[in-house]
MMTF fields as JSON, N, C-alpha, C and O atoms, coordinates in Angstrom:
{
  "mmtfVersion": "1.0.0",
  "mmtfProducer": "UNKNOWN",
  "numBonds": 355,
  "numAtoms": 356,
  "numGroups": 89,
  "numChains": 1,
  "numModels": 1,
  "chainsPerModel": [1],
  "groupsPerChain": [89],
  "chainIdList": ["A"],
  "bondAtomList": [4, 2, 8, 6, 12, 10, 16, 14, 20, 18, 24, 22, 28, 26, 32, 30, 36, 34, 40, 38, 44, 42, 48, 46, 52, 50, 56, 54, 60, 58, 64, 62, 68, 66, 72, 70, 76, 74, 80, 78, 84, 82, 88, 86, 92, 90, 96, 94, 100, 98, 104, 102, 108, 106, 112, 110, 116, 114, 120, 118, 124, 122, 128, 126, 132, 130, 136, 134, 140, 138, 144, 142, 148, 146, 152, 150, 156, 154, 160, 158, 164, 162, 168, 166, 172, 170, 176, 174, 180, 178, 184, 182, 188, 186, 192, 190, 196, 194, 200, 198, 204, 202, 208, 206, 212, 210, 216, 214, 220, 218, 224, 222, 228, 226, 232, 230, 236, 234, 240, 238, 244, 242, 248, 246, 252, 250, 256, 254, 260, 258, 264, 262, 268, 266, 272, 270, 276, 274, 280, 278, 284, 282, 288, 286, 292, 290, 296, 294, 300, 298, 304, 302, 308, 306, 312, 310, 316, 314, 320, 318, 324, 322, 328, 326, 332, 330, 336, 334, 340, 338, 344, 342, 348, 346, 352, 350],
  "bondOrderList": [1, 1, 1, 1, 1, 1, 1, 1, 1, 1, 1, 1, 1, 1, 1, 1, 1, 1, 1, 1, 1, 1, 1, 1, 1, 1, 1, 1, 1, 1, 1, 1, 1, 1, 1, 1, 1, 1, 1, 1, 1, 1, 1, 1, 1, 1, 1, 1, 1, 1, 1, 1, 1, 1, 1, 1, 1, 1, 1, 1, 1, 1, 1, 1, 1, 1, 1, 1, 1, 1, 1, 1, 1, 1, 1, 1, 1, 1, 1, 1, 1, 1, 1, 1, 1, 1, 1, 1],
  "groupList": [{"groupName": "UNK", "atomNameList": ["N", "CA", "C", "O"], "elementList": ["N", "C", "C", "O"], "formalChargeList": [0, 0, 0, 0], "bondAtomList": [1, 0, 2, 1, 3, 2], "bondOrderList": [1, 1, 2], "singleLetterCode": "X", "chemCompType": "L-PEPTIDE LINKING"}],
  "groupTypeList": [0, 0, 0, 0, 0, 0, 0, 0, 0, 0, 0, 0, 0, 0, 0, 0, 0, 0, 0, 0, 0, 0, 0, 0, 0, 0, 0, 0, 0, 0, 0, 0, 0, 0, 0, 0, 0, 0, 0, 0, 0, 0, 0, 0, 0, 0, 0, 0, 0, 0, 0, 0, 0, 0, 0, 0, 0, 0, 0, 0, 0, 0, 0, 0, 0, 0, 0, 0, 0, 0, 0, 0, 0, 0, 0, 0, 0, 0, 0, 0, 0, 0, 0, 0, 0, 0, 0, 0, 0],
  "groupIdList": [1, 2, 3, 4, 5, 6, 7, 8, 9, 10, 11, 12, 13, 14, 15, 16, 17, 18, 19, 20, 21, 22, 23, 24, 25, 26, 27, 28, 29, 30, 31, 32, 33, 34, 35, 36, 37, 38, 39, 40, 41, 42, 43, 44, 45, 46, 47, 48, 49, 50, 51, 52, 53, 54, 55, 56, 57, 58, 59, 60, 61, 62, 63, 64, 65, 66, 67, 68, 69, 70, 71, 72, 73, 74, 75, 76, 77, 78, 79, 80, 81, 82, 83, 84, 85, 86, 87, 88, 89],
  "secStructList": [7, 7, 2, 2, 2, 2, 2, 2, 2, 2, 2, 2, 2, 2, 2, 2, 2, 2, 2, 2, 2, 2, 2, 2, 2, 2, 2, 2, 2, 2, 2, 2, 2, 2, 2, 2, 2, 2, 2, 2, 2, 2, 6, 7, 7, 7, 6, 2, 2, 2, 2, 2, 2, 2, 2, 2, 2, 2, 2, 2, 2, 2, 2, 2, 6, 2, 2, 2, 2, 2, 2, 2, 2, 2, 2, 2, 2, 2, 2, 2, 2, 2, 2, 2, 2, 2, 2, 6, 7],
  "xCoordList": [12.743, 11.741, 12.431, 12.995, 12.376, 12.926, 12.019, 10.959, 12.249, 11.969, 10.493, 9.485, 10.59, 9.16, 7.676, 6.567, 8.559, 7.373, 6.457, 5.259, 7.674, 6.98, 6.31, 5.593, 6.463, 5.817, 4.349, 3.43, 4.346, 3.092, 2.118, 0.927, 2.727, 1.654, 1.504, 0.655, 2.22, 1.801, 0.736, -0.376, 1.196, 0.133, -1.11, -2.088, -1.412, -2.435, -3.09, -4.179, -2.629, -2.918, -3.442, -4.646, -2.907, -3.172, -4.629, -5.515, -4.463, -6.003, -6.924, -8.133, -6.482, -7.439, -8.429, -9.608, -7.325, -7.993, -8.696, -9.513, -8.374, -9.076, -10.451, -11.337, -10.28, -12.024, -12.566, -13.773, -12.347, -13.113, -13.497, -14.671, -12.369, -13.205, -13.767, -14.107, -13.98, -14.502, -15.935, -16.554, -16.494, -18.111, -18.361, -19.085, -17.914, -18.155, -17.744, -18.656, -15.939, -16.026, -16.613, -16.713, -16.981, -17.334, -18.899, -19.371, -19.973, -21.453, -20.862, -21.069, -20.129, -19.638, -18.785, -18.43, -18.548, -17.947, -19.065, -18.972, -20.089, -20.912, -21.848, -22.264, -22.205, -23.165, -22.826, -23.543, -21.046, -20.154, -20.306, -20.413, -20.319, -20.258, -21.946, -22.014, -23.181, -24.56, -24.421, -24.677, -23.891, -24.833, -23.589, -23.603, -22.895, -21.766, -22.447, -22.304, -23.069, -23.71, -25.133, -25.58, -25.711, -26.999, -26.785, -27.597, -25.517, -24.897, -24.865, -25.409, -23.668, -23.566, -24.32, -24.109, -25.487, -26.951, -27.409, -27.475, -27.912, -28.609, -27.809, -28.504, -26.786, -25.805, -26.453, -26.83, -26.512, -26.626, -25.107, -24.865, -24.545, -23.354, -22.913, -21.797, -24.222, -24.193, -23.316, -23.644, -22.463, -22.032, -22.787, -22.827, -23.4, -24.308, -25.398, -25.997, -25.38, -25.871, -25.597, -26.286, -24.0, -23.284, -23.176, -23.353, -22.861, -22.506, -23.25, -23.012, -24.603, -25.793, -25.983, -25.787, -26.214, -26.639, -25.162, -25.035, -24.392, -22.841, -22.967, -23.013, -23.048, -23.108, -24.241, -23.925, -25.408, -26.36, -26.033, -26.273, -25.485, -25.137, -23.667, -23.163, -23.32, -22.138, -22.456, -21.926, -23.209, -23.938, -24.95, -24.905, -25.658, -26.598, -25.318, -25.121, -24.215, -23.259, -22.718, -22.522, -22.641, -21.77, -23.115, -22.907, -24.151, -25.002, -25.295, -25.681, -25.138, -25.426, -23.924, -23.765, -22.918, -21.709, -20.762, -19.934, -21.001, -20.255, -20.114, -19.245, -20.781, -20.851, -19.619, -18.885, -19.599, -19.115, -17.496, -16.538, -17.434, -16.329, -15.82, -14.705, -16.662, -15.65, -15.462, -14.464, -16.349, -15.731, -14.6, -13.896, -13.954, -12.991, -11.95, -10.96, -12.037, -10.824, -10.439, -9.377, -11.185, -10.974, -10.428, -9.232, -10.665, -10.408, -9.07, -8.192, -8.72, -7.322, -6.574, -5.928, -6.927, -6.065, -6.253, -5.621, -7.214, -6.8, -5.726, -5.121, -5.669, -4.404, -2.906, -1.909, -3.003, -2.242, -1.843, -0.646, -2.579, -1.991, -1.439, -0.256, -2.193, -1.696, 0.048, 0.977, 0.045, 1.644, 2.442, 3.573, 2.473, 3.421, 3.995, 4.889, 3.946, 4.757, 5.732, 6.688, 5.161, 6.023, 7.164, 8.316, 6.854, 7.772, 9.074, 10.218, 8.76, 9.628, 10.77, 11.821, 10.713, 11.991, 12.586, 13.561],
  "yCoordList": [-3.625, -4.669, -5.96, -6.693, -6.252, -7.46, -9.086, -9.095, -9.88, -11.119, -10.985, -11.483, -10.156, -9.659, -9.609, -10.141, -8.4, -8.429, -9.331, -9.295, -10.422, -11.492, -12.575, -13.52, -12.471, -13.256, -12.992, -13.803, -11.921, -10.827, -11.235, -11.506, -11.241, -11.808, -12.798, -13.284, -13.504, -15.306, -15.422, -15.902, -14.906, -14.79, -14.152, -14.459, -13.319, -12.46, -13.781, -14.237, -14.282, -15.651, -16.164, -16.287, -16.729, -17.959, -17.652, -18.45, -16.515, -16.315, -15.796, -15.879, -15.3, -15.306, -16.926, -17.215, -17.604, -18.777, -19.581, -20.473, -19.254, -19.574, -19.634, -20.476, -17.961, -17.465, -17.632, -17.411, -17.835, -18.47, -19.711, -20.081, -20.507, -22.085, -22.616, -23.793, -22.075, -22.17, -22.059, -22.595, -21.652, -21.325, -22.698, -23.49, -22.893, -24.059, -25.643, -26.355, -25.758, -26.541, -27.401, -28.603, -26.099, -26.32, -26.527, -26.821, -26.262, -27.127, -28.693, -29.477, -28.965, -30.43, -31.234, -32.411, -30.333, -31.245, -31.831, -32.985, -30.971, -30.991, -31.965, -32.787, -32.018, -33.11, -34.015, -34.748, -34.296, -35.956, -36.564, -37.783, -35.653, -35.885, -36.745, -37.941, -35.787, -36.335, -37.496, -38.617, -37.184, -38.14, -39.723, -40.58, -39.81, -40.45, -41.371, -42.58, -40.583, -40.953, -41.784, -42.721, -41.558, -41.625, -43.32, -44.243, -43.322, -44.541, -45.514, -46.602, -44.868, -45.807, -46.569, -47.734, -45.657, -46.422, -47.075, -48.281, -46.642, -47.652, -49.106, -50.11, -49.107, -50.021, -49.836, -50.841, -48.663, -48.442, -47.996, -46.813, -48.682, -48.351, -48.032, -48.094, -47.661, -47.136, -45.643, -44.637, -45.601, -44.602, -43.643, -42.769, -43.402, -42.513, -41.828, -40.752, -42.659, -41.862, -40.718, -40.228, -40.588, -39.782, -39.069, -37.872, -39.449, -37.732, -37.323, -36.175, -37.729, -37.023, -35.713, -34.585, -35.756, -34.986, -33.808, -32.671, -34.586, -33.613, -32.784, -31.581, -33.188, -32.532, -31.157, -29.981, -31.671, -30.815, -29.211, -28.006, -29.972, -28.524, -27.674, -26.641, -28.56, -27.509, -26.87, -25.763, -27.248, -26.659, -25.49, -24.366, -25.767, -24.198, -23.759, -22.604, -24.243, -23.121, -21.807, -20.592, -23.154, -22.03, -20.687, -19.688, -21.249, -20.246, -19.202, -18.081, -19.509, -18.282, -17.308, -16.091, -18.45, -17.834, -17.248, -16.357, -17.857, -17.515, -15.617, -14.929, -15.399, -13.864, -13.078, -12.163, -13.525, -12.961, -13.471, -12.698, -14.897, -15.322, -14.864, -14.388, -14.776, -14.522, -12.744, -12.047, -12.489, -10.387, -10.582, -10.051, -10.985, -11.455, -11.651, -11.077, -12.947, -13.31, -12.241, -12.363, -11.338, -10.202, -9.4, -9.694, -8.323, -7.638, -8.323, -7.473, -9.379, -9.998, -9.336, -8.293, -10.372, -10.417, -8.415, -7.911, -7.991, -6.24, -5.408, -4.402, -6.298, -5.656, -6.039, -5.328, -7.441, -7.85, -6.953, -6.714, -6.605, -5.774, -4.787, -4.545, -3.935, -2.606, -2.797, -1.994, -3.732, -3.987, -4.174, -4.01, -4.467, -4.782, -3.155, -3.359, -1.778, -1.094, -0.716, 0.055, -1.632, -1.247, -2.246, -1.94, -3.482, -4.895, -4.23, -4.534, -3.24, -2.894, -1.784, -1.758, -1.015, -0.123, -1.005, -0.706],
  "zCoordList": [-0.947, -0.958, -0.494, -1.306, 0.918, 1.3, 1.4, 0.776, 1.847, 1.944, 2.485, 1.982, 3.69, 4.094, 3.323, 3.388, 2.391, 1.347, 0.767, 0.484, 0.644, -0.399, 1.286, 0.957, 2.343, 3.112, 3.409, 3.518, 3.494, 3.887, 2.608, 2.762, 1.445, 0.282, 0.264, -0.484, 1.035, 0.97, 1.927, 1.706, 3.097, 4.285, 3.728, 4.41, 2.652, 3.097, 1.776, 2.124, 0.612, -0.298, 0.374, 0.153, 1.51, 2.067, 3.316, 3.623, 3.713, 4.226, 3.347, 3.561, 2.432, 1.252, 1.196, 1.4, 0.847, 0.588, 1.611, 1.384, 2.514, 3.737, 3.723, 3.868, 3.407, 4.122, 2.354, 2.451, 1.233, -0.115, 0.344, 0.36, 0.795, 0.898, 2.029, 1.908, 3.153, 4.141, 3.958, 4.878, 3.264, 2.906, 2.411, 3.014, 1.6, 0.204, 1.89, 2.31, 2.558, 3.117, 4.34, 4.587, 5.041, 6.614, 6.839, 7.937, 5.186, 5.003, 5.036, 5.961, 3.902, 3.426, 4.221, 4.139, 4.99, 6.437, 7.516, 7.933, 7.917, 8.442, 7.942, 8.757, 6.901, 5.995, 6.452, 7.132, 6.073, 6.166, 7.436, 7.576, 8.472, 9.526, 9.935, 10.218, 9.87, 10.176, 9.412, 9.851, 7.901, 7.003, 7.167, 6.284, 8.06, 8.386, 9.788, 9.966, 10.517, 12.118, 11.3, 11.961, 10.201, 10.412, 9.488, 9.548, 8.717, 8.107, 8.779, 8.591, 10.308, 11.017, 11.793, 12.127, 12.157, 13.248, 12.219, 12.456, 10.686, 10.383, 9.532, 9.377, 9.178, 9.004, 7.314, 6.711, 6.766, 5.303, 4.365, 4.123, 4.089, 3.615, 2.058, 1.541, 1.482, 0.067, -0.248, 0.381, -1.015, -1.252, -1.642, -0.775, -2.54, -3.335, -1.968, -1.987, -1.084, -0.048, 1.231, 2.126, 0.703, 1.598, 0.566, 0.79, -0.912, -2.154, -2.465, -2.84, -2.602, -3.437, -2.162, -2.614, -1.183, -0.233, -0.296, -0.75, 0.274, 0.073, -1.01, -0.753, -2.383, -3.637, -3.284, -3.102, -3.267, -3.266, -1.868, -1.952, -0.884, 0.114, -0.237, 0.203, -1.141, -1.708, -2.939, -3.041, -3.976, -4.554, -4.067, -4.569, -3.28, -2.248, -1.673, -2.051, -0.807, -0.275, -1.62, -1.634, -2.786, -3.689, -4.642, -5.329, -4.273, -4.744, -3.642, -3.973, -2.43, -1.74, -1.603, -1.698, -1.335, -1.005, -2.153, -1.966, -3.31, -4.8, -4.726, -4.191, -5.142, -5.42, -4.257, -4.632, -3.141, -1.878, -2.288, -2.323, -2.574, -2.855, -3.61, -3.394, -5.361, -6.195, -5.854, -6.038, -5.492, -4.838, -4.411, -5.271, -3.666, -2.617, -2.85, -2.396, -3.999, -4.777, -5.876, -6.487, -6.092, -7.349, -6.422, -6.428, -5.41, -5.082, -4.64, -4.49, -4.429, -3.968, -5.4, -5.505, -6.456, -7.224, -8.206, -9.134, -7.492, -8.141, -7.476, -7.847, -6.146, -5.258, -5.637, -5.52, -6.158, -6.348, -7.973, -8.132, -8.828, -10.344, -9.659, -9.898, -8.588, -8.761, -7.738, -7.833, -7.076, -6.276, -7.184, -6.726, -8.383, -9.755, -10.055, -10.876, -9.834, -10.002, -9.094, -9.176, -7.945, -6.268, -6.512, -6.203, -7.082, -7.749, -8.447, -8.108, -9.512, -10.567, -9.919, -10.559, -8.928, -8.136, -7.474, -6.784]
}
């Protein structure tokens, strides 16, 4: 079990996490962005008017996307229990 090993689990972590927060980030990017353009034309510079909206599409992202996510992250971390007897030789 060389150095490898442990890279390959970082890599496969780290796109794990990728594709979990990509659902939830890339609505709330998109919001910031319109609700950022629609600030700037009308010269409305209230905060509460860029988070209330933000809040609410990450809230619907995490209700449609949750279930998919948390599958995802389980089946990560069930792969990850059963590699713990490959750890111990």
């Amino acid at each position: 079990m060389g150095p490898d090993y442990f890279v390959g689990i970082a890599q496969q972590a780290l796109w794990i996490l990728a594709l979990a927060c990509a659902p939830v980030l890339i609505p709330a990017l998109a919001a910031g962005v319109v609700l950022g353009m629609i600030q700037a034309a009308t010269s409305i510079n209230e905060q509460t008017l860029s988070f209330v909206p933000k809040l609410i599409i990450v809230g619907i992202a995490l209700a449609i996307f949750g279930g998919s996510i948390l599958l995802l992250i389980a089946d990560f971390t069930r792969e990850m229990f059963a590699r713990i007897p490959d750890l111990m030789q």
